[in-house]
N, C-alpha and C positions, 0 to 999 in steps of 0.2 A: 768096797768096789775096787776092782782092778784101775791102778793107774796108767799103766798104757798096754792097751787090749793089742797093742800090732808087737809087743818085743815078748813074745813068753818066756824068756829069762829073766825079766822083769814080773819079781815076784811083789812090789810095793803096793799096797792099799792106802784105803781111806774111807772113812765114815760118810755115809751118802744118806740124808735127811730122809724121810718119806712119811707121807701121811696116810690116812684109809679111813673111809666110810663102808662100813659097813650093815646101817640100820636097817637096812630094804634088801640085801642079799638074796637074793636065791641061789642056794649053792650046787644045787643039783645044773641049772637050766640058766642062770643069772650070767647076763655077759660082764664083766669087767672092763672099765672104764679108766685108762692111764694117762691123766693129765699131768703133760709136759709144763714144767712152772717156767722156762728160760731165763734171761738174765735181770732176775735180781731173786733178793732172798723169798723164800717161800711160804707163805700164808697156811697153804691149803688147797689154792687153786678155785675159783671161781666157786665157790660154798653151795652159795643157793640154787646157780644155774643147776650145776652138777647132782646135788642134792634131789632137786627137784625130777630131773630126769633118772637118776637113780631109782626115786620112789616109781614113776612108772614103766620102768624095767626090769623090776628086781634088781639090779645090779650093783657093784660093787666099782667104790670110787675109792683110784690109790693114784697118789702126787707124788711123783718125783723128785726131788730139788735139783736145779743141773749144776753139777760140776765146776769150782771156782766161785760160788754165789751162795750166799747166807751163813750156814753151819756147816757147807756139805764142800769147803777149800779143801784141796790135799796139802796146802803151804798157808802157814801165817806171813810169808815173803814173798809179794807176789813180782819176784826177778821175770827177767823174759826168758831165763833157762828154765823158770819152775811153769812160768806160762805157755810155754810149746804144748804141754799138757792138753791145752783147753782149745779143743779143737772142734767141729762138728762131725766130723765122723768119730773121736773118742766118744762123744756126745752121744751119739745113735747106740754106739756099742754099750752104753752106761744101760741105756734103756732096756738093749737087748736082753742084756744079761739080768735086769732086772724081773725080765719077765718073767724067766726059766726061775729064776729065786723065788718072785713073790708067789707064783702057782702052786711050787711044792708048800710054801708057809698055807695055803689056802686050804690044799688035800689035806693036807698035815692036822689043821685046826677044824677042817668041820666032815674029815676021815670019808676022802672019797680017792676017786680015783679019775683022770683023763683033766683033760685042759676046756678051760673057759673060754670062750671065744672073747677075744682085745680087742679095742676100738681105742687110739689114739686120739687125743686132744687137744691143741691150744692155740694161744693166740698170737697175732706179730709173731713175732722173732720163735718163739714155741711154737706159732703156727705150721710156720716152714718146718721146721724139727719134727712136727706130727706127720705134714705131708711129707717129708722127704721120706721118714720114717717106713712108711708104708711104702713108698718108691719101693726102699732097700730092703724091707722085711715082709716080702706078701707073705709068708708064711706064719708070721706069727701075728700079723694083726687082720683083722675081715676089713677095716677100713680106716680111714683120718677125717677129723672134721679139723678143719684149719680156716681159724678165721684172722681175716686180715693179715694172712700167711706172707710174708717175702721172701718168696721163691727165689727171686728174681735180683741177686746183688746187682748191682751198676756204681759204677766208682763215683760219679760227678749226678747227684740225684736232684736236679732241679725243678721234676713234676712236681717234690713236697712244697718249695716257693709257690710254684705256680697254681696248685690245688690250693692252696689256703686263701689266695687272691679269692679268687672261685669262691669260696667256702663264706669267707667274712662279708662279700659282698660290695657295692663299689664304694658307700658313704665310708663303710668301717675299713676298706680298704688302700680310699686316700688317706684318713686320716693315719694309718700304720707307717704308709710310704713317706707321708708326712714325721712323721715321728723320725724314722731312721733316718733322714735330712737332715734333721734339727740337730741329734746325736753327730752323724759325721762332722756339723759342721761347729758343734760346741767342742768335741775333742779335738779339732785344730785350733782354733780360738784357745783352750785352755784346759787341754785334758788333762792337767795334774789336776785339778779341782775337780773335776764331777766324777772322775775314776775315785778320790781320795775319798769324797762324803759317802761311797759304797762301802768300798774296803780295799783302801791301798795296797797293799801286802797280797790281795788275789787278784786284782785285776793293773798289770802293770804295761800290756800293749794294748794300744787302741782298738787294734782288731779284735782284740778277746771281748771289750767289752761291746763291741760292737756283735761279737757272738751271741751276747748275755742279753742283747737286746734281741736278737734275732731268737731267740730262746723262750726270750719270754712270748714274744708274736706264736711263736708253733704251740706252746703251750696252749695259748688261750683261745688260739683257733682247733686244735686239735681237740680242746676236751670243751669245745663247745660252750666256752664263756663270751659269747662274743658281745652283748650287751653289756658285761661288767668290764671287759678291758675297753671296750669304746669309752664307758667315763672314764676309767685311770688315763689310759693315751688323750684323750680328750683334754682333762686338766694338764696335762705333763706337755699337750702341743701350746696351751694357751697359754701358759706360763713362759716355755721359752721362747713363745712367740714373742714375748715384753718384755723377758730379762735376758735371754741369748745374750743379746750386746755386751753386757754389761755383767757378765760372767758370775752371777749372782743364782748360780747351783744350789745352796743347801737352800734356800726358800721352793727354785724349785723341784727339788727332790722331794720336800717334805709335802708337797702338793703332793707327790704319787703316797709318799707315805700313809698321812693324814687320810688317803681317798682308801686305803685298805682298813682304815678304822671301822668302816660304813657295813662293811661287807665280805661276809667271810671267802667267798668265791674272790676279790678280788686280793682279800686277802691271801690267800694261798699262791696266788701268781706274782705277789710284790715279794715275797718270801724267798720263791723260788729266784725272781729277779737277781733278787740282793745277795741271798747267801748260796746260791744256786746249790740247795740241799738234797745230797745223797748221799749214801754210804761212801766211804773212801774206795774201799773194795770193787762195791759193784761200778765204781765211776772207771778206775784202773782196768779192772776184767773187761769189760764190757769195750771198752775202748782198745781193747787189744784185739778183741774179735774183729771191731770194726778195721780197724787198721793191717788185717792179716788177711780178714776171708769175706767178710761184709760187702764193708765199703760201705755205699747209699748215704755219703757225705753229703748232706743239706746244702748245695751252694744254691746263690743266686739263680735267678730263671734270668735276670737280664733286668734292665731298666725299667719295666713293668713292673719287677717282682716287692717283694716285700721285704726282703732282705738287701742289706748294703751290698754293693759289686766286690767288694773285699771279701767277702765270707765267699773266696774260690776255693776251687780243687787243692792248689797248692797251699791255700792256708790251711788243707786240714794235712796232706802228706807233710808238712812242715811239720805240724802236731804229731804225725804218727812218728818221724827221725826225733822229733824231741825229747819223748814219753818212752820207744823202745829201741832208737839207734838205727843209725844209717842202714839203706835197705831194708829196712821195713816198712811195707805196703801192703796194699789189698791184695791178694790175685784172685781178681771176683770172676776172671775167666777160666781158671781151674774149677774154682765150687759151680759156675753153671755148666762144667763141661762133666762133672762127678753127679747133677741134682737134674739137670737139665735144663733151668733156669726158666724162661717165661715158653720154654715148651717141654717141661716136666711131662712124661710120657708112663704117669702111676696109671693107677685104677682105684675106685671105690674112693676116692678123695675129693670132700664135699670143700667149695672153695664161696667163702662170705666177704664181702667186704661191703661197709658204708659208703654209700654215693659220695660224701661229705671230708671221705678219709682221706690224706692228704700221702699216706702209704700202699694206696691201694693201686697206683701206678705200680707199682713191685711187686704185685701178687695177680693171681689168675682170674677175668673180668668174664662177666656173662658174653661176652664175646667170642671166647674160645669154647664156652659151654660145650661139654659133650656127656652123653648117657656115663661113661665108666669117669669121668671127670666134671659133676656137675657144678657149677657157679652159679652164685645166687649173689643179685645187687638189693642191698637194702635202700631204700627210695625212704625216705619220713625226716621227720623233722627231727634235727641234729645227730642221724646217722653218720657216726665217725668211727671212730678207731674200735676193734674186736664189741661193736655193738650189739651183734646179737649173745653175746655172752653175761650182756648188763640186762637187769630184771625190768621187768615192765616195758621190752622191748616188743 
Protein backbone atom coordinates (compact mmCIF):
# COMPACT_ATOMS: atom_id res chain seq x y z
CA UNK A 1 0.00 0.00 0.00
CA UNK A 2 1.11 3.46 -0.82
CA UNK A 3 2.09 5.42 2.20
CA UNK A 4 0.94 8.74 1.36
CA UNK A 5 -1.59 8.78 -1.52
CA UNK A 6 -1.54 12.91 -1.67
CA UNK A 7 2.77 13.38 -2.45
CA UNK A 8 3.31 11.14 -5.79
CA UNK A 9 6.94 11.49 -5.37
CA UNK A 10 6.39 9.56 -2.46
CA UNK A 11 7.12 6.31 -3.82
CA UNK A 12 7.27 4.39 0.06
CA UNK A 13 5.09 1.35 0.78
CA UNK A 14 3.97 -1.06 3.18
CA UNK A 15 2.46 -4.43 3.78
CA UNK A 16 -1.39 -4.04 4.41
CA UNK A 17 -2.98 -7.34 6.08
CA UNK A 18 -6.24 -8.58 4.45
CA UNK A 19 -8.56 -11.32 4.69
CA UNK A 20 -11.19 -13.07 2.12
CA UNK A 21 -13.96 -15.41 2.20
CA UNK A 22 -14.66 -16.74 -0.37
CA UNK A 23 -16.94 -20.09 0.23
CA UNK A 24 -20.33 -18.79 -1.14
CA UNK A 25 -18.84 -16.53 -4.16
CA UNK A 26 -20.51 -16.10 -7.19
CA UNK A 27 -18.20 -14.78 -9.47
CA UNK A 28 -20.11 -14.03 -12.37
CA UNK A 29 -23.24 -12.00 -10.30
CA UNK A 30 -21.74 -12.17 -6.36
CA UNK A 31 -21.40 -8.72 -4.86
CA UNK A 32 -18.36 -8.29 -2.70
CA UNK A 33 -18.53 -7.26 0.71
CA UNK A 34 -15.30 -4.93 2.13
CA UNK A 35 -15.34 -4.86 5.83
CA UNK A 36 -13.47 -2.04 7.12
CA UNK A 37 -11.59 -3.57 10.61
CA UNK A 38 -10.55 0.21 12.10
CA UNK A 39 -8.67 0.67 15.11
CA UNK A 40 -7.33 -2.20 16.39
CA UNK A 41 -5.67 -5.30 14.94
CA UNK A 42 -7.65 -7.55 12.65
CA UNK A 43 -9.39 -10.81 13.31
CA UNK A 44 -11.24 -11.14 10.08
CA UNK A 45 -14.15 -8.82 10.68
CA UNK A 46 -17.21 -9.86 12.24
CA UNK A 47 -16.83 -14.00 10.94
CA UNK A 48 -20.32 -15.13 11.29
CA UNK A 49 -22.48 -12.04 10.77
CA UNK A 50 -20.48 -11.64 7.40
CA UNK A 51 -20.35 -15.35 6.76
CA UNK A 52 -23.71 -15.79 7.21
CA UNK A 53 -24.98 -12.99 4.76
CA UNK A 54 -22.34 -13.94 2.30
CA UNK A 55 -24.01 -17.48 2.20
CA UNK A 56 -27.27 -15.71 1.14
CA UNK A 57 -25.83 -13.58 -1.44
CA UNK A 58 -23.43 -15.36 -3.01
CA UNK A 59 -20.87 -12.94 -2.09
CA UNK A 60 -17.55 -12.54 -1.36
CA UNK A 61 -16.13 -11.35 2.13
CA UNK A 62 -12.48 -9.36 2.01
CA UNK A 63 -11.19 -7.38 5.43
CA UNK A 64 -9.15 -4.75 5.40
CA UNK A 65 -6.76 -4.03 8.20
CA UNK A 66 -6.53 -0.10 8.62
CA UNK A 67 -3.32 1.34 8.62
CA UNK A 68 -1.09 1.75 11.87
CA UNK A 69 -3.10 -1.32 13.54
CA UNK A 70 -2.05 -4.90 14.05
CA UNK A 71 0.42 -6.33 11.07
CA UNK A 72 -0.61 -3.78 8.62
CA UNK A 73 2.07 -0.37 10.74
CA UNK A 74 4.37 1.24 7.98
CA UNK A 75 6.73 2.12 11.38
CA UNK A 76 7.82 -0.21 14.29
CA UNK A 77 8.32 3.67 15.71
CA UNK A 78 5.23 5.07 16.23
CA UNK A 79 6.99 9.06 16.34
CA UNK A 80 4.44 11.72 15.45
CA UNK A 81 6.47 12.47 12.16
CA UNK A 82 5.84 8.65 11.35
CA UNK A 83 2.25 9.17 12.63
CA UNK A 84 1.13 12.20 10.40
CA UNK A 85 0.76 9.08 8.12
CA UNK A 86 -2.34 7.84 9.90
CA UNK A 87 -5.08 9.96 8.87
CA UNK A 88 -8.76 9.37 7.69
CA UNK A 89 -8.58 10.52 4.45
CA UNK A 90 -5.02 8.20 3.90
CA UNK A 91 -7.54 5.75 5.34
CA UNK A 92 -10.32 6.00 2.67
CA UNK A 93 -7.55 6.19 0.00
CA UNK A 94 -5.96 2.69 1.61
CA UNK A 95 -9.38 1.27 0.67
CA UNK A 96 -9.68 2.89 -2.46
CA UNK A 97 -6.99 1.54 -3.83
CA UNK A 98 -7.67 -1.62 -2.57
CA UNK A 99 -10.50 -2.04 -4.38
CA UNK A 100 -9.07 -1.41 -8.06
CA UNK A 101 -6.36 -4.23 -6.62
CA UNK A 102 -8.49 -6.79 -5.07
CA UNK A 103 -10.95 -6.91 -8.34
CA UNK A 104 -8.15 -7.46 -10.71
CA UNK A 105 -6.92 -10.49 -8.12
CA UNK A 106 -10.63 -11.63 -8.51
CA UNK A 107 -10.86 -11.45 -12.69
CA UNK A 108 -7.38 -12.70 -12.39
CA UNK A 109 -8.36 -16.07 -10.18
CA UNK A 110 -11.72 -17.02 -11.36
CA UNK A 111 -10.77 -15.53 -15.35
CA UNK A 112 -13.52 -13.06 -15.93
CA UNK A 113 -14.02 -9.84 -16.94
CA UNK A 114 -15.92 -6.30 -15.49
CA UNK A 115 -16.24 -5.24 -11.78
CA UNK A 116 -18.34 -6.51 -8.78
CA UNK A 117 -20.51 -4.37 -7.28
CA UNK A 118 -18.82 -3.23 -3.39
CA UNK A 119 -20.81 -2.63 -0.49
CA UNK A 120 -18.84 -1.23 2.56
CA UNK A 121 -19.02 -2.33 6.16
CA UNK A 122 -18.28 -1.57 9.82
CA UNK A 123 -18.67 -0.62 12.89
CA UNK A 124 -17.89 2.50 15.41
CA UNK A 125 -15.10 4.07 14.33
CA UNK A 126 -15.10 1.66 10.90
CA UNK A 127 -18.51 2.46 10.72
CA UNK A 128 -17.89 6.26 9.99
CA UNK A 129 -14.97 5.05 7.60
CA UNK A 130 -17.74 2.83 5.64
CA UNK A 131 -20.17 5.64 5.72
CA UNK A 132 -17.80 8.44 5.00
CA UNK A 133 -16.36 6.01 2.37
CA UNK A 134 -19.31 5.89 0.20
CA UNK A 135 -19.74 9.89 0.86
CA UNK A 136 -16.47 10.05 -0.99
CA UNK A 137 -16.51 7.11 -3.31
CA UNK A 138 -20.07 6.72 -5.05
CA UNK A 139 -18.58 5.22 -7.76
CA UNK A 140 -16.90 2.46 -6.61
CA UNK A 141 -19.15 1.22 -3.83
CA UNK A 142 -23.45 0.79 -4.38
CA UNK A 143 -23.74 1.51 -0.70
CA UNK A 144 -22.39 1.49 3.36
CA UNK A 145 -23.86 -0.35 6.12
CA UNK A 146 -22.37 1.47 9.20
CA UNK A 147 -23.32 0.50 12.37
CA UNK A 148 -22.86 2.54 15.29
CA UNK A 149 -21.02 4.91 12.86
CA UNK A 150 -19.46 8.23 14.47
CA UNK A 151 -19.85 10.50 12.01
CA UNK A 152 -20.09 13.02 14.14
CA UNK A 153 -16.52 14.08 16.09
CA UNK A 154 -17.30 16.62 18.93
CA UNK A 155 -14.38 17.57 21.10
CA UNK A 156 -16.07 17.56 24.87
CA UNK A 157 -18.52 14.22 24.37
CA UNK A 158 -20.48 14.08 27.45
CA UNK A 159 -23.77 12.34 25.90
CA UNK A 160 -21.37 9.02 26.54
CA UNK A 161 -21.59 9.95 30.68
CA UNK A 162 -24.97 10.85 30.33
CA UNK A 163 -26.24 7.77 28.12
CA UNK A 164 -24.84 5.27 30.49
CA UNK A 165 -26.71 6.94 33.56
CA UNK A 166 -29.67 6.05 31.21
CA UNK A 167 -28.47 2.73 30.33
CA UNK A 168 -27.40 1.20 34.06
CA UNK A 169 -30.52 2.48 35.40
CA UNK A 170 -31.08 4.59 38.65
CA UNK A 171 -30.19 1.63 41.61
CA UNK A 172 -27.07 0.71 39.37
CA UNK A 173 -26.57 4.22 38.86
CA UNK A 174 -26.28 5.55 42.34
CA UNK A 175 -24.50 3.01 43.25
CA UNK A 176 -21.48 3.98 40.23
CA UNK A 177 -21.76 7.79 41.36
CA UNK A 178 -21.53 6.35 44.59
CA UNK A 179 -18.35 4.72 43.91
CA UNK A 180 -16.41 7.61 42.10
CA UNK A 181 -17.19 9.70 45.55
CA UNK A 182 -15.62 7.14 47.64
CA UNK A 183 -12.46 7.00 44.85
CA UNK A 184 -12.28 10.98 44.95
CA UNK A 185 -12.28 11.05 48.31
CA UNK A 186 -9.92 8.01 49.18
CA UNK A 187 -7.16 9.55 46.70
CA UNK A 188 -7.13 12.69 48.85
CA UNK A 189 -7.12 10.91 52.13
CA UNK A 190 -4.17 8.72 50.70
CA UNK A 191 -3.81 8.23 47.23
CA UNK A 192 -0.15 6.82 47.41
CA UNK A 193 -1.90 3.78 48.93
CA UNK A 194 -4.76 2.64 46.69
CA UNK A 195 -2.98 3.90 43.40
CA UNK A 196 0.16 1.64 44.76
CA UNK A 197 -1.99 -1.90 45.62
CA UNK A 198 -2.98 -1.25 41.57
CA UNK A 199 0.24 -0.50 39.97
CA UNK A 200 2.37 2.33 41.16
CA UNK A 201 4.66 2.75 38.28
CA UNK A 202 1.11 3.23 35.75
CA UNK A 203 -1.10 5.06 37.72
CA UNK A 204 0.82 8.12 39.32
CA UNK A 205 -1.81 11.17 39.03
CA UNK A 206 -5.08 11.07 40.71
CA UNK A 207 -6.86 11.90 37.76
CA UNK A 208 -5.65 9.06 35.73
CA UNK A 209 -6.79 6.75 38.11
CA UNK A 210 -9.84 8.38 38.46
CA UNK A 211 -9.77 7.81 34.47
CA UNK A 212 -9.25 4.01 35.20
CA UNK A 213 -12.30 4.16 37.17
CA UNK A 214 -14.30 6.14 34.90
CA UNK A 215 -13.17 3.30 32.30
CA UNK A 216 -14.08 0.67 34.02
CA UNK A 217 -18.04 2.22 34.54
CA UNK A 218 -18.10 2.66 30.35
CA UNK A 219 -16.79 -0.68 29.94
CA UNK A 220 -19.43 -2.44 31.98
CA UNK A 221 -22.17 -0.42 31.01
CA UNK A 222 -21.24 -0.24 27.37
CA UNK A 223 -20.95 -4.24 26.89
CA UNK A 224 -23.93 -4.68 28.94
CA UNK A 225 -22.64 -6.19 32.20
CA UNK A 226 -24.55 -4.25 34.33
CA UNK A 227 -25.73 -7.01 36.92
CA UNK A 228 -22.09 -8.17 37.32
CA UNK A 229 -20.40 -4.81 38.01
CA UNK A 230 -23.44 -3.90 40.25
CA UNK A 231 -21.83 -6.81 42.67
CA UNK A 232 -18.10 -5.75 42.18
CA UNK A 233 -19.18 -1.74 42.75
CA UNK A 234 -21.42 -2.98 45.18
CA UNK A 235 -18.76 -4.80 47.39
CA UNK A 236 -15.98 -2.05 46.53
CA UNK A 237 -18.85 0.74 47.83
CA UNK A 238 -19.49 -1.43 51.07
CA UNK A 239 -16.04 -1.86 51.94
CA UNK A 240 -15.06 1.59 51.75
CA UNK A 241 -18.01 2.52 53.08
CA UNK A 242 -16.19 0.97 56.73
CA UNK A 243 -12.68 1.25 55.88
CA UNK A 244 -12.33 4.80 53.82
CA UNK A 245 -11.37 6.22 57.18
CA UNK A 246 -8.89 4.31 58.02
CA UNK A 247 -7.10 3.87 54.83
CA UNK A 248 -7.05 0.26 54.74
CA UNK A 249 -7.07 -0.34 50.60
CA UNK A 250 -5.51 -3.65 50.04
CA UNK A 251 -8.37 -5.47 52.17
CA UNK A 252 -10.56 -3.30 50.10
CA UNK A 253 -9.26 -3.79 46.88
CA UNK A 254 -9.00 -7.44 47.27
CA UNK A 255 -12.96 -7.41 47.89
CA UNK A 256 -13.15 -6.16 44.03
CA UNK A 257 -10.39 -8.71 43.40
CA UNK A 258 -11.77 -11.78 45.32
CA UNK A 259 -15.46 -10.80 43.57
CA UNK A 260 -13.77 -11.48 39.79
CA UNK A 261 -12.99 -14.93 41.22
CA UNK A 262 -16.93 -15.76 40.98
CA UNK A 263 -17.35 -14.68 37.48
CA UNK A 264 -15.75 -14.49 34.45
CA UNK A 265 -17.78 -11.29 33.11
CA UNK A 266 -16.60 -9.64 36.07
CA UNK A 267 -13.69 -10.82 35.59
CA UNK A 268 -12.68 -9.38 32.39
CA UNK A 269 -13.75 -5.92 33.68
CA UNK A 270 -11.46 -6.17 37.00
CA UNK A 271 -8.69 -7.08 34.46
CA UNK A 272 -9.28 -4.47 32.45
CA UNK A 273 -9.50 -2.08 35.69
CA UNK A 274 -6.19 -3.14 37.00
CA UNK A 275 -3.98 -3.56 34.02
CA UNK A 276 -6.10 -1.67 31.60
CA UNK A 277 -4.93 -4.24 28.76
CA UNK A 278 -4.20 -3.26 25.17
CA UNK A 279 -1.83 -3.52 22.77
CA UNK A 280 0.85 -0.68 23.28
CA UNK A 281 0.34 0.12 19.58
CA UNK A 282 -3.13 0.24 19.28
CA UNK A 283 -3.41 2.25 22.66
CA UNK A 284 -0.58 5.03 21.08
CA UNK A 285 -2.35 4.93 17.41
CA UNK A 286 -5.56 5.27 18.40
CA UNK A 287 -5.00 8.00 20.66
CA UNK A 288 -3.42 10.01 18.15
CA UNK A 289 -6.41 9.90 15.91
CA UNK A 290 -8.25 10.93 18.78
CA UNK A 291 -6.16 13.78 19.65
CA UNK A 292 -5.85 15.00 15.82
CA UNK A 293 -9.25 14.38 14.09
CA UNK A 294 -11.64 12.44 16.58
CA UNK A 295 -11.88 14.12 19.49
CA UNK A 296 -15.29 12.49 21.34
CA UNK A 297 -13.14 12.81 24.67
CA UNK A 298 -15.49 11.05 27.46
CA UNK A 299 -15.86 13.96 29.86
CA UNK A 300 -18.35 14.44 32.62
CA UNK A 301 -21.92 15.26 31.70
CA UNK A 302 -21.95 17.35 35.16
CA UNK A 303 -22.90 16.47 38.61
CA UNK A 304 -25.51 13.78 37.57
CA UNK A 305 -23.12 12.03 35.64
CA UNK A 306 -21.12 8.98 36.29
CA UNK A 307 -17.79 10.10 35.84
CA UNK A 308 -15.80 12.42 38.39
CA UNK A 309 -15.93 16.39 37.23
CA UNK A 310 -12.12 15.94 36.79
CA UNK A 311 -12.20 13.72 33.81
CA UNK A 312 -12.72 17.54 31.66
CA UNK A 313 -11.91 18.45 28.24
CA UNK A 314 -8.59 19.81 29.50
CA UNK A 315 -7.70 16.65 31.19
CA UNK A 316 -7.71 14.84 28.05
CA UNK A 317 -5.97 18.15 25.69
CA UNK A 318 -3.42 17.94 28.66
CA UNK A 319 -2.96 14.09 27.43
CA UNK A 320 -2.99 15.00 23.83
CA UNK A 321 0.47 17.94 24.68
CA UNK A 322 1.81 15.07 26.66
CA UNK A 323 1.60 11.95 24.30
CA UNK A 324 2.35 14.13 21.07
CA UNK A 325 3.67 17.83 21.93
CA UNK A 326 2.38 21.13 22.25
CA UNK A 327 -0.47 22.02 19.59
CA UNK A 328 -1.60 19.08 19.21
CA UNK A 329 -5.41 18.65 19.31
CA UNK A 330 -8.50 17.61 17.69
CA UNK A 331 -9.78 19.66 14.69
CA UNK A 332 -13.01 17.89 14.77
CA UNK A 333 -14.21 20.97 12.92
CA UNK A 334 -12.22 20.24 9.70
CA UNK A 335 -13.28 16.27 9.68
CA UNK A 336 -17.03 17.52 9.90
CA UNK A 337 -16.60 20.23 7.57
CA UNK A 338 -14.48 17.25 4.90
CA UNK A 339 -17.58 14.19 6.20
CA UNK A 340 -20.15 16.46 6.99
CA UNK A 341 -20.67 15.45 10.46
CA UNK A 342 -24.20 14.73 11.95
CA UNK A 343 -25.39 16.16 8.50
CA UNK A 344 -23.41 13.88 6.30
CA UNK A 345 -25.26 14.54 2.83
CA UNK A 346 -24.21 10.35 1.37
CA UNK A 347 -26.75 8.12 -0.18
CA UNK A 348 -27.47 4.46 0.03
CA UNK A 349 -25.90 4.54 3.78
CA UNK A 350 -27.74 2.27 6.13
CA UNK A 351 -27.19 4.05 9.59
CA UNK A 352 -27.79 1.33 13.19
CA UNK A 353 -27.48 2.13 16.35
CA UNK A 354 -28.51 0.37 19.85
CA UNK A 355 -31.10 2.55 21.94
CA UNK A 356 -28.72 1.50 24.88
CA UNK A 357 -25.35 2.86 22.99
CA UNK A 358 -23.74 5.30 24.80
CA UNK A 359 -22.04 6.37 21.11
CA UNK A 360 -24.85 6.66 19.30
CA UNK A 361 -25.28 10.49 20.27
CA UNK A 362 -22.23 10.61 17.32
CA UNK A 363 -23.81 8.86 14.84
CA UNK A 364 -27.08 9.21 12.64
CA UNK A 365 -30.49 8.57 14.88
CA UNK A 366 -33.90 7.53 13.20
CA UNK A 367 -34.57 11.12 13.51
CA UNK A 368 -32.90 12.23 10.50
CA UNK A 369 -34.13 9.13 8.75
CA UNK A 370 -34.45 9.55 5.02
CA UNK A 371 -35.13 7.08 1.85
CA UNK A 372 -31.37 7.62 0.26
CA UNK A 373 -30.00 7.80 4.17
CA UNK A 374 -32.00 5.13 6.07
CA UNK A 375 -31.66 4.80 10.22
CA UNK A 376 -32.71 2.05 11.96
CA UNK A 377 -32.93 2.29 16.17
CA UNK A 378 -32.57 -1.11 17.71
CA UNK A 379 -35.04 -1.09 20.80
CA UNK A 380 -34.32 -4.89 22.81
CA UNK A 381 -32.78 -5.83 25.67
CA UNK A 382 -29.15 -4.69 25.97
CA UNK A 383 -28.97 -3.18 22.63
CA UNK A 384 -25.49 -1.34 22.78
CA UNK A 385 -22.59 -0.72 20.79
CA UNK A 386 -22.48 -2.19 16.67
CA UNK A 387 -25.32 -4.74 18.10
CA UNK A 388 -26.71 -5.61 15.10
CA UNK A 389 -23.37 -7.14 14.06
CA UNK A 390 -23.52 -9.62 17.20
CA UNK A 391 -25.33 -13.09 16.45
CA UNK A 392 -28.57 -13.92 17.81
CA UNK A 393 -29.51 -10.31 17.46
Amino acid sequence: QKLDHFTPEDTRTFPQKYFELLDYFEPQRGPMFLVMCGETSCPGGYAQLTSDVAKEFGAAVVTLEHRFYGESSPFHNLTVDNLKYLTIQQSLLDHAEFIAFYQKVINAKFQKDGDNPWLVIGGSYAGALSAWFRLKFPHLVIGSWASSAVVHPILSYSAYDRQMGITAGPECKRVLQNVTSIVEKALLENGTAIKSFFDPNAVKVNVDFLAYVAEIIAVAVRKQLQRHVFVLFSDLFRFATIQAQSGRFNQLCTSVLNASATNNATKLLVTKFVFHVQSPNYQWAWKYQVCTEMGLFRVSSGPDGLFSLQINTQYYLDQCSQMFGQGIQPDVATTNLLFGGAKIAGSKIMFLNGLEDPWRHASIQNITSSSSEPSFMLDCHSCSHVQDFKTGC
